[in-house]
Wavefront OBJ file of the C-alpha trace (Angstrom):
o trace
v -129.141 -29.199 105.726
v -127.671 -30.246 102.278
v -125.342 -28.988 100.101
v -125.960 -30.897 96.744
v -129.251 -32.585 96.540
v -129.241 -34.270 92.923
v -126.020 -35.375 93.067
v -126.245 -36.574 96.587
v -129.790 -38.109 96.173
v -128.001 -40.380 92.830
v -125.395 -41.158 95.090
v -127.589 -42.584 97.815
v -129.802 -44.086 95.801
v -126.943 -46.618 94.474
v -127.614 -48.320 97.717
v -130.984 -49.614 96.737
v -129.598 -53.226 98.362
v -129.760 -51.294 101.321
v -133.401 -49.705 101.386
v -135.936 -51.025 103.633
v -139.877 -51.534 103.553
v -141.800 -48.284 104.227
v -142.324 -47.811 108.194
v -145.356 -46.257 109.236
v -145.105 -46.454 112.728
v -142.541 -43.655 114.397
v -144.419 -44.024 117.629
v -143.405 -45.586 121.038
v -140.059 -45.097 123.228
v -137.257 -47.271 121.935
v -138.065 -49.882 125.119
v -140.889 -51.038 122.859
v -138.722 -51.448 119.864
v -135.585 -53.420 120.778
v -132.695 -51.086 119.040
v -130.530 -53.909 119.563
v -129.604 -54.684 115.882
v -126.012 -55.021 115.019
v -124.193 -51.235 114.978
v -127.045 -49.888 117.134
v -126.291 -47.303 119.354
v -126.779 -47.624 122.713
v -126.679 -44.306 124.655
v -127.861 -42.092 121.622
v -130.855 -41.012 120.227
v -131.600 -42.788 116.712
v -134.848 -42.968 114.803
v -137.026 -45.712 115.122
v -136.441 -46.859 111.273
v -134.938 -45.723 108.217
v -133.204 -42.059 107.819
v -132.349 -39.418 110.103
v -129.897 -36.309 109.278
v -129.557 -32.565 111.032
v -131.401 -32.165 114.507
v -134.205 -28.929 114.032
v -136.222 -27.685 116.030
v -134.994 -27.825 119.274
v -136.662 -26.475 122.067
v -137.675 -26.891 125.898
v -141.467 -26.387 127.043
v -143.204 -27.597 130.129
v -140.633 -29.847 131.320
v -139.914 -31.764 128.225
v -136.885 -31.342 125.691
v -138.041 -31.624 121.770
v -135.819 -32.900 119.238
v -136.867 -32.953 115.771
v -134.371 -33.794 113.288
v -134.615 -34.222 109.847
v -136.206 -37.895 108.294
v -137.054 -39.576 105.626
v -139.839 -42.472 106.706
v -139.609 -44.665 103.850
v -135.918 -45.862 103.379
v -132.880 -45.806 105.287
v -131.462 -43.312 102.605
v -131.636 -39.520 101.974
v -135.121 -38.597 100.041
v -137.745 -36.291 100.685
v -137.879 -34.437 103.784
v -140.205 -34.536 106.649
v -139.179 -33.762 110.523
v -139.369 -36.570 112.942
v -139.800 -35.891 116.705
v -139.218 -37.317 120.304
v -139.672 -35.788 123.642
v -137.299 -36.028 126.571
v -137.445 -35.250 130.356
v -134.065 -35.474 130.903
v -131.789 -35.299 127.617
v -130.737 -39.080 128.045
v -133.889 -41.193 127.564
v -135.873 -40.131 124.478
v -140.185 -40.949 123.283
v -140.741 -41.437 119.867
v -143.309 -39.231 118.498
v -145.325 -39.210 115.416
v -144.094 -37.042 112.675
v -144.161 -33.281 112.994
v -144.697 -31.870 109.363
v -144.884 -33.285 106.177
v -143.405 -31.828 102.815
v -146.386 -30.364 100.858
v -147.428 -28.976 97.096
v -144.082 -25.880 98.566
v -141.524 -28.351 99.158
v -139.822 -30.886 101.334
v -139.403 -29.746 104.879
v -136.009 -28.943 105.198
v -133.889 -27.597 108.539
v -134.946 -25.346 110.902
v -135.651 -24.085 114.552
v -138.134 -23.478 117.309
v -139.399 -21.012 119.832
v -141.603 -21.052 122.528
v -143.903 -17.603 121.972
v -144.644 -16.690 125.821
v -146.156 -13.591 125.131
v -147.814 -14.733 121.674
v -146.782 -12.090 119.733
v -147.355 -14.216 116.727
v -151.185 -14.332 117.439
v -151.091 -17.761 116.685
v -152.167 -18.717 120.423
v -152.937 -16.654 123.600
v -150.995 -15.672 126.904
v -152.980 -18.496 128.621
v -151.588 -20.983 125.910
v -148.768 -19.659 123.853
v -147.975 -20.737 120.590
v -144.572 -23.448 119.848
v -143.737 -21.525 116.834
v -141.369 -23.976 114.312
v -139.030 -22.367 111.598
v -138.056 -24.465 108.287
v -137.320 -23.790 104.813
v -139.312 -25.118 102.477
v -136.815 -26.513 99.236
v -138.922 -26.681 95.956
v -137.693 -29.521 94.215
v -139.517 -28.983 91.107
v -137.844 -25.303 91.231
v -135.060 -27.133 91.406
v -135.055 -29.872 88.572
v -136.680 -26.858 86.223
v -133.601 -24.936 87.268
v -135.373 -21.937 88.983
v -132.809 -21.669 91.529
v -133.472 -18.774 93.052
v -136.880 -20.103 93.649
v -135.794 -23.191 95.573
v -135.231 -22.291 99.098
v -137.857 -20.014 100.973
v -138.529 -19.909 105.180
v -141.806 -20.917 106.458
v -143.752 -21.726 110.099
v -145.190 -24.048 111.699
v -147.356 -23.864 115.443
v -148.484 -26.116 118.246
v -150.844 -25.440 120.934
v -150.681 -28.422 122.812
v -146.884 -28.871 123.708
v -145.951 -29.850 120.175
v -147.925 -32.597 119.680
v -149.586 -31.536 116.474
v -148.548 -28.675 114.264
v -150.293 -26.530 111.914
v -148.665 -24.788 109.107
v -149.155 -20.954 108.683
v -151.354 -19.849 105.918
v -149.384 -17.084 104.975
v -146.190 -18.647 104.427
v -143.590 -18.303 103.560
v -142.335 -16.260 105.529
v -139.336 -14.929 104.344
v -138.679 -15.244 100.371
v -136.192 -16.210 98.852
v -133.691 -13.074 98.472
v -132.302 -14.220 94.579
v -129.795 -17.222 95.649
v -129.363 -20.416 95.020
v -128.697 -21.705 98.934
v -131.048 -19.765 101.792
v -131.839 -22.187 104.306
v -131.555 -23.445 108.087
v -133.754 -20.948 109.863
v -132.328 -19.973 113.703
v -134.374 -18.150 115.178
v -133.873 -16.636 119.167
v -135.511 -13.774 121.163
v -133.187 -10.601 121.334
v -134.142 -9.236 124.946
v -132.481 -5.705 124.372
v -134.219 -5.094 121.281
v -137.144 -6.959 122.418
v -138.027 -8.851 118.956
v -136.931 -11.632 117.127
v -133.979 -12.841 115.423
v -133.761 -14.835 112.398
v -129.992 -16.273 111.475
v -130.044 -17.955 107.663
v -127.767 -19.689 106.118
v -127.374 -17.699 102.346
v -124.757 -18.850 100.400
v -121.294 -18.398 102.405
v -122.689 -16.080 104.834
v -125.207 -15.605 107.504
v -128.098 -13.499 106.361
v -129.787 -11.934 110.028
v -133.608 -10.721 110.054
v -135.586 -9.062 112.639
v -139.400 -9.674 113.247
v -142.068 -8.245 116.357
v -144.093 -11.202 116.022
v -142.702 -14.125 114.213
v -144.698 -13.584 111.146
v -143.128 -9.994 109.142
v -139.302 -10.695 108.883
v -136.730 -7.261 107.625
v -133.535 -7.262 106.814
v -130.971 -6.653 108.866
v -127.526 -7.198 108.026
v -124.721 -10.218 107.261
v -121.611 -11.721 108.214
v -119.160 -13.869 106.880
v -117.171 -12.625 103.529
v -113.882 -13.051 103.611
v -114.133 -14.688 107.666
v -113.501 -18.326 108.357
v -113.540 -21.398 106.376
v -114.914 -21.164 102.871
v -114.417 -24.389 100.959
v -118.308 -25.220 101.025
v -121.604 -24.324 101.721
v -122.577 -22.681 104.982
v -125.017 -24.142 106.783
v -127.303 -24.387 109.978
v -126.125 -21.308 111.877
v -126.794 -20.436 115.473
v -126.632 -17.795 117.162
v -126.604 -17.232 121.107
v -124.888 -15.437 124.538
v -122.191 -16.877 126.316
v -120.873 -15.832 129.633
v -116.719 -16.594 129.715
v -115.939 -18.611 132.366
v -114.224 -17.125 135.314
v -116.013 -13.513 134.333
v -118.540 -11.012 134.024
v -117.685 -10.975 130.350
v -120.669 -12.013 128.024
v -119.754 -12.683 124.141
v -121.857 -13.925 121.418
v -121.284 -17.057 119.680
v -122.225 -17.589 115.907
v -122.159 -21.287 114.852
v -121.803 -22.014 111.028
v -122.365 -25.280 109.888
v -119.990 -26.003 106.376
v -120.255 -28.708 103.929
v -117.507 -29.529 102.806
v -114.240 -27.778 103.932
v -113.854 -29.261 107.592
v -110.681 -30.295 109.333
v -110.925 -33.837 108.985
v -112.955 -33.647 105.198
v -116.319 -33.408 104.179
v -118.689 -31.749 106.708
v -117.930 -30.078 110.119
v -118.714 -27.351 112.477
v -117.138 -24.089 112.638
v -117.673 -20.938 115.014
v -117.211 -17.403 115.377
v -117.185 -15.296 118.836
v -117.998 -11.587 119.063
v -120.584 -9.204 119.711
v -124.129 -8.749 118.722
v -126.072 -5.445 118.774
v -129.529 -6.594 117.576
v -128.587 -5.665 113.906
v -125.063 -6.732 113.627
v -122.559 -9.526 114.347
v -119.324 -8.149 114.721
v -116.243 -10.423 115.736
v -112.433 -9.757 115.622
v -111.717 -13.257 115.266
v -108.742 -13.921 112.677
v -108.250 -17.479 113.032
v -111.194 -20.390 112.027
v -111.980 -22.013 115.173
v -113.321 -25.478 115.231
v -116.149 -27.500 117.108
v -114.894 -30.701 116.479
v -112.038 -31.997 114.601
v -113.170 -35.338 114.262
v -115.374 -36.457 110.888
v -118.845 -36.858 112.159
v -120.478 -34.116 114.403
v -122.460 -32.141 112.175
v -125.397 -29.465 111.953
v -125.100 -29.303 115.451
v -127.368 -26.714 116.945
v -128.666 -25.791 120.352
v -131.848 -26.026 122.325
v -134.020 -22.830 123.242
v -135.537 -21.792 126.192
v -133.192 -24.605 128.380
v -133.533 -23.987 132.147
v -130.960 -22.630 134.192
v -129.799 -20.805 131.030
v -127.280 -23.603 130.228
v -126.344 -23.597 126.515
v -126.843 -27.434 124.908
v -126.321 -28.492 121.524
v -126.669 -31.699 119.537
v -125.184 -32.710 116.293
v -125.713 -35.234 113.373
v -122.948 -38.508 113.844
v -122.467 -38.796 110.646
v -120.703 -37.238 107.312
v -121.747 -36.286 104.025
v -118.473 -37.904 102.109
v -119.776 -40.951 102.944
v -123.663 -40.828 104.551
v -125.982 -43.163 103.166
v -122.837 -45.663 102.096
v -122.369 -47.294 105.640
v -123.276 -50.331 106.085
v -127.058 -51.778 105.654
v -129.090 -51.235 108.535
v -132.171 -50.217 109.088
v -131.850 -46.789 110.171
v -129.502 -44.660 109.045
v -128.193 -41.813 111.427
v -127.601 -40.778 114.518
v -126.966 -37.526 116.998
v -123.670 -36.798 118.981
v -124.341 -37.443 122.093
v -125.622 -33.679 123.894
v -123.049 -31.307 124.872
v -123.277 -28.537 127.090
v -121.206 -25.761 125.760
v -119.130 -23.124 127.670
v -116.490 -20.109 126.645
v -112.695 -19.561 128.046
v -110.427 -16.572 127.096
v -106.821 -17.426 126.501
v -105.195 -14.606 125.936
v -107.041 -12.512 123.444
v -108.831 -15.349 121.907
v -112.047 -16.951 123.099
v -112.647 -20.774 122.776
v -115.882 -22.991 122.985
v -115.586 -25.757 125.170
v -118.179 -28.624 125.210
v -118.826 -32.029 127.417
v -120.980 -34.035 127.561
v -124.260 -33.355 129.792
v -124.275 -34.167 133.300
v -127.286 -35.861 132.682
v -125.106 -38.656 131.466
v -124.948 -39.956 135.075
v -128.633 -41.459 134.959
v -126.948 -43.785 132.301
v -124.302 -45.286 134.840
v -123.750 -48.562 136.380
v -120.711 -50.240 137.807
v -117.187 -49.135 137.703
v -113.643 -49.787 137.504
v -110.733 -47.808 138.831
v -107.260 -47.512 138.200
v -104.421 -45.281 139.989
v -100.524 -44.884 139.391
v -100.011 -47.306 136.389
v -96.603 -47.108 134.918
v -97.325 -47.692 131.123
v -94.441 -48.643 129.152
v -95.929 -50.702 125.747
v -98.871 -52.080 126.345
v -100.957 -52.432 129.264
v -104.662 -54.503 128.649
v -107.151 -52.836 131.418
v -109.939 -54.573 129.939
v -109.450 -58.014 131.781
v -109.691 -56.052 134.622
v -113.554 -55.137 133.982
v -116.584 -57.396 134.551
v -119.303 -55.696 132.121
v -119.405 -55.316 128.860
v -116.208 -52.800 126.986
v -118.989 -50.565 125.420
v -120.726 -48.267 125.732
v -118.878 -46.664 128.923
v -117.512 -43.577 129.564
v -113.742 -43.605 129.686
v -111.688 -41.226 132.050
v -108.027 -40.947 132.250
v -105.231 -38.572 133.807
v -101.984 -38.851 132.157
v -99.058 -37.223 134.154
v -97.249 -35.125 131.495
v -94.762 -33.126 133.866
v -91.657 -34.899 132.550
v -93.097 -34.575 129.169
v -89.616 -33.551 127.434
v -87.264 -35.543 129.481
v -85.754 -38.496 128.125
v -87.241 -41.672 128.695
v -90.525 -39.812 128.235
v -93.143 -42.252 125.472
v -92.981 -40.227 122.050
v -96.945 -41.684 122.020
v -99.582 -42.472 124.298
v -103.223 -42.898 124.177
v -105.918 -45.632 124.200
v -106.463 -48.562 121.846
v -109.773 -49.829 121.425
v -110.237 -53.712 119.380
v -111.138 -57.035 118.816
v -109.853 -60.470 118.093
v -110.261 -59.414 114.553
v -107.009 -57.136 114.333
v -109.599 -53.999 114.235
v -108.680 -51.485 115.872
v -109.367 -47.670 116.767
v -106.894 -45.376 118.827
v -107.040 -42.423 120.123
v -103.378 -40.640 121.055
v -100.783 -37.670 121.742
v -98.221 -37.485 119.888
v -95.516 -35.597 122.216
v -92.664 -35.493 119.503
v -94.866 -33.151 117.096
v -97.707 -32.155 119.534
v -101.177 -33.290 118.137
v -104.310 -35.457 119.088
v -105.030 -38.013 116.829
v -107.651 -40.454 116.384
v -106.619 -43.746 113.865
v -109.403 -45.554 112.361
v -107.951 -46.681 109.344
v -108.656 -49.984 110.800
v -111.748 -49.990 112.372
v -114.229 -51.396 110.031
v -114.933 -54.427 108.972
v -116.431 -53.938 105.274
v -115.005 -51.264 103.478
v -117.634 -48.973 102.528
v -115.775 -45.625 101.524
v -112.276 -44.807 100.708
v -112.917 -41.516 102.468
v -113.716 -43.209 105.718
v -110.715 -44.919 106.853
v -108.411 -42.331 108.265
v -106.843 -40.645 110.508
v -107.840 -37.201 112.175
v -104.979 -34.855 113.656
v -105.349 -31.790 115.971
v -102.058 -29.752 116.589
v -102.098 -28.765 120.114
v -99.548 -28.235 122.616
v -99.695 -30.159 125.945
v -98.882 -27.651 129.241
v -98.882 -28.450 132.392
v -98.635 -31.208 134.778
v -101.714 -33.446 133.811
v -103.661 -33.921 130.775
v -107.022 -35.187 131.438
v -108.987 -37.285 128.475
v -112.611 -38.262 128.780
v -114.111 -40.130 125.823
v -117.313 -41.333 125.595
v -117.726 -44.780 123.562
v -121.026 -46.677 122.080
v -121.211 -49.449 120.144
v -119.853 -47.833 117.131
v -118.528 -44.176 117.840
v -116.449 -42.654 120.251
v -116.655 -38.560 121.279
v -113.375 -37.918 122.827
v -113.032 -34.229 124.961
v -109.471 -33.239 126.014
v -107.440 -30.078 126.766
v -110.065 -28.792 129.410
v -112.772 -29.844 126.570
v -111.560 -27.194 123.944
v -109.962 -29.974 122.095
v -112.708 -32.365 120.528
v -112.896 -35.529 118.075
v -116.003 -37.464 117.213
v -115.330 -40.339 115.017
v -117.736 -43.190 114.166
v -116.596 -47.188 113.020
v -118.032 -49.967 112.187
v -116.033 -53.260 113.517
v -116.907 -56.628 112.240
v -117.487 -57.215 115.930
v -117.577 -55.120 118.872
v -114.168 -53.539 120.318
v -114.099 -55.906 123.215
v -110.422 -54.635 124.105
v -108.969 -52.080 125.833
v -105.335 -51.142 126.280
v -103.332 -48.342 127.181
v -100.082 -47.595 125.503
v -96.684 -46.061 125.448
v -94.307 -45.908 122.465
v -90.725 -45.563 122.870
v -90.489 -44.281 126.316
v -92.832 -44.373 129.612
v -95.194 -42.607 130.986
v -97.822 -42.902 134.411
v -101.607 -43.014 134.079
v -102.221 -41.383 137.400
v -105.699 -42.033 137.598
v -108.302 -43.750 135.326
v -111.778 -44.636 135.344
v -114.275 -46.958 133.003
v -117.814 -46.863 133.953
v -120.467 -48.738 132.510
v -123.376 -46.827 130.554
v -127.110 -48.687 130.478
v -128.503 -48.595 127.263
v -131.421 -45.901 126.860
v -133.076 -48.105 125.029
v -133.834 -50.759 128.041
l 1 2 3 4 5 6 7 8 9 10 11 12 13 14 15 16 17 18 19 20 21 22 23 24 25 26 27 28 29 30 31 32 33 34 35 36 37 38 39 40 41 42 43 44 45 46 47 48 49 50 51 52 53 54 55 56 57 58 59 60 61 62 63 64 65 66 67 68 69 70 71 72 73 74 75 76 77 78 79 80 81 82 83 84 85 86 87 88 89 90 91 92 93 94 95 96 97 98 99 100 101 102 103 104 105 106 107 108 109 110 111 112 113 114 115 116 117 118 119 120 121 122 123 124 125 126 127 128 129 130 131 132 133 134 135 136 137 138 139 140 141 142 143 144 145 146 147 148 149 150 151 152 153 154 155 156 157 158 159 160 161 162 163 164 165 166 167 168 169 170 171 172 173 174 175 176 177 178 179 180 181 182 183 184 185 186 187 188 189 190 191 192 193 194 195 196 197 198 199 200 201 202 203 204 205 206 207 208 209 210 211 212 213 214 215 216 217 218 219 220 221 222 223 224 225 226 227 228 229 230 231 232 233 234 235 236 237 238 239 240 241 242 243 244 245 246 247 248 249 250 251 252 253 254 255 256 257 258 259 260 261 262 263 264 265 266 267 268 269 270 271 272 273 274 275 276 277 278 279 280 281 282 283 284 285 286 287 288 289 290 291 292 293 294 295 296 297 298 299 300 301 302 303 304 305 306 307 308 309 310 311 312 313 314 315 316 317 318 319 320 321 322 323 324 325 326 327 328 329 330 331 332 333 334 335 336 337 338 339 340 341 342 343 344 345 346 347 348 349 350 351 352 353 354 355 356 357 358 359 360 361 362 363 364 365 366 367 368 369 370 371 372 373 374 375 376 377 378 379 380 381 382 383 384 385 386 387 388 389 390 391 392 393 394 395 396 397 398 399 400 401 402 403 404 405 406 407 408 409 410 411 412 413 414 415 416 417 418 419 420 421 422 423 424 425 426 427 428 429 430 431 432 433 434 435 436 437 438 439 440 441 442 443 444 445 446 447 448 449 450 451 452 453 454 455 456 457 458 459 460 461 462 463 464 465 466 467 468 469 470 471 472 473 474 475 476 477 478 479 480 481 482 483 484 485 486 487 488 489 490 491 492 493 494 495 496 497 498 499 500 501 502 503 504 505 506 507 508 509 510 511 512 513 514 515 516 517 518 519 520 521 522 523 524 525 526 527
């Protein structure tokens, strides 16, 4: 959710040149509304108007996906929070809903989760028509400002009986009270099979704080984890926690996302994780080393959806960044998700890694598309002449052959360039002398909104084998680049005076062969 609301809220509120006219309309898919304004993106979900931060909520029922995500209705800045809504059949194309819950006389509506209660042990429904069951804290403001901080944050429910259309909020909440700290929020909440009951991760401080309830509504104590493990330079945040078979095995491991604001890789907000084992009181991992989601600036709060079929494992996360959210440039809406990523584990060595890609859903979105094969790239080589629809958004393939990586004559750099005829610019490359990804964007906006925006965003790795295949997916103003059999990930946003219209391929100081490469075209999911 947030880290520090009054100073955050000033902040943002600077940008009163920015604000728009109160929207009451959050209805309709986005084919009704155009979504074609200038920095609009194309092939991910936005709100309608005005502000949008961490997805909540999320949760498959009867055939639809829900995606609720934090909002403020009014202004296209942080204020008080409500969650917004839309539906999807198919993770790609998304209907606007009206608002889920509104903040009330306990507090704004802050991040959260949902369930689907199939056997209504919550009582709030019956086995014919079982209860949606939403979790969220409630954040007192007036605790706040009177500086009753361990009043602040408390969690709370909300329930649907008609496929989340309409909630009502529980009469006896909240919940689960506030324990004596200053930061207890994000609600996760899952169904432990073994156990048979339910599982409540919160975010508490710099650790997770777990709970265990039969029915939803009585919540006890159970354990934490997190002193002394991981990253530590901020606020922990949104956690998740869920079962992941390792590819290639039998093996099953638990995964515990935790959200952190700031203290990522790249600065400001990111996501990092924790694999191990869960007992339905404890999470216990051997892990030594912080591992990293994404090691680009903006994916954050990413969580994943409940109750998906097939038991694949998706998450979504906010495109944005809390060193600089609310100071882009004007629009009206700020905010968007990452576009959703379906998440698997490897085991290399004694260390297990998340790897995520994008959906395969992503296919519905494509149209035409180019090909390339055996392209000796020595400088620069401009593919974009070469393609007869527009340069974004499209999903970008490529297969660089690496195998004479440390011969001479080999390029010391190589990567992608996209720009205009502005001199803007964004690049995304290997560096084989000192073995890293990198994406540059220190030129890739037009107005210069943040001095914490324009940089660039490093991830040591070392390249093995004979190939190295790159898949990046690029919108109007972000790119989502997946590398390294998608363990390596960077998702960095820009904001060109006009759209990157160019593309080029490069090699510095040396050659090297783009063996394959594809560009196809994505259709907006707005049209």
């Amino acid at each position: 959710m947030k880290t520090t609301y009054v100073y955050l809220l000033s902040m943002l509120l600077l940008a009163t040149a920015c604000m728009q006219t109160k929207s009451n309309d959050n209805e309709g898919s986005g084919a009704g509304n155009k979504f074609q304004e200038k920095f609009r993106p194309q092939v991910h979900f936005t709100p309608p108007k005005h502000w949008m931060n961490d997805p909540n909520g999320m949760v498959y029922y009867k055939g639809e996906y829900h995606l609720f995500y934090q909002h403020y209705p009014e202004k296209s800045v942080w204020g008080p929070m409500h969650w917004g809504h839309a539906i999807s059949t198919d993770l790609v194309h998304w209907e606007h809903m009206p608002i889920a819950i509104y903040p009330d006389s306990l507090g704004y509506i802050f991040s959260g989760s949902a369930v689907a209660d199939y056997n209504n042990t919550s009582g709030l429904g019956t086995k014919e028509n079982p209860p949606l069951i939403a979790f969220f804290t409630y954040h007192d403001m007036k605790a706040e400002k009177e500086g009753r901080f361990t009043e602040i944050e408390s969690q709370a429910i909300a329930y649907s009986l008609d496929k989340g259309r309409t909630w009502t909020k529980y009469k006896g909440n909240p919940v689960v009270k506030n324990p004596g700290i200053r930061d207890f929020r994000d609600p996760k909440v899952i169904w432990h099979k073994d156990t048979k009951q339910w599982i409540m991760s919160v975010a508490s401080g710099q650790v997770i704080k777990f709970y265990a309830s039969p029915n939803c509504l009585d919540w006890t104590y159970l354990s934490e984890f997190g002193e002394g493990r991981g990253e530590h330079g901020g606020v922990w945040e949104c956690p998740d926690l869920f079962p992941l078979q390792v590819s290639g095995s039998n093996e099953i491991k638990w995964v515990l996302i935790v959200n952190i604001n700031p203290g990522g890789p790249a600065g400001g907000s990111a996501t990092q994780y924790f694999v191990g084992d869960f007992n339905g009181k404890e999470f216990i991992s051997a892990q030594s080393k912080t591992q990293w989601m994404d090691y680009g600036k903006d994916n954050y709060a990413g969580v994943t959806w409940s109750n998906t079929p097939d038991g694949r494992r998706i998450l979504i996360g906010w495109m944005n960044n809390w060193e600089y959210a609310g100071e882009k440039p004007c629009i009206e809406w700020s905010g968007a998700a990452t576009f959703p990523r379906e998440l698997g584990l490897v085991k290399e060595l004694d260390t297990y890694l998340l790897t995520s890609e994008p959906v395969k859903e992503i296919e519905k979105l494509y149209g035409e598309k180019v090909e390339f094969i055996n392209q000796d790239i020595k400088g620069v080589m401009t593919i974009s002449e070469r393609i007869p629809f527009a340069k974004s958004p499209v999903d970008i393939r490529l297969r660089f052959d690496i195998a004479d990586k440390t011969k001479m004559g080999f390029a010391s750099k190589y990567g992608i360039t996209l720009k205009n005829s502005r001199g803007e610019y964004i690049t995304v490359g290997y560096d084989n002398v000192d073995s890293f990804f990198y994406v540059d964007r220190t030129n890739a906006v037009g107005e210069v909104f943040s001095e914490r925006f324009a940089l660039t965003h490093i991830v040591p790795f070392i390249a093995n084998g004979n190939y190295a295949d790159w898949r990046i997916v690029v919108d109007k103003t972000s790119l989502e680049f997946f590398a390294a059999d998608n363990k390596v990930v960077i998702t960095d946003l820009y904001y060109p005076t006009e759209d990157f219209d160019i593309i080029e391929i490069f090699a510095e100081n040396g050659q090297i062969r783009l063996g394959e490469a594809s560009i196809t075209e994505l259709k907006s999911i707005w049209k």
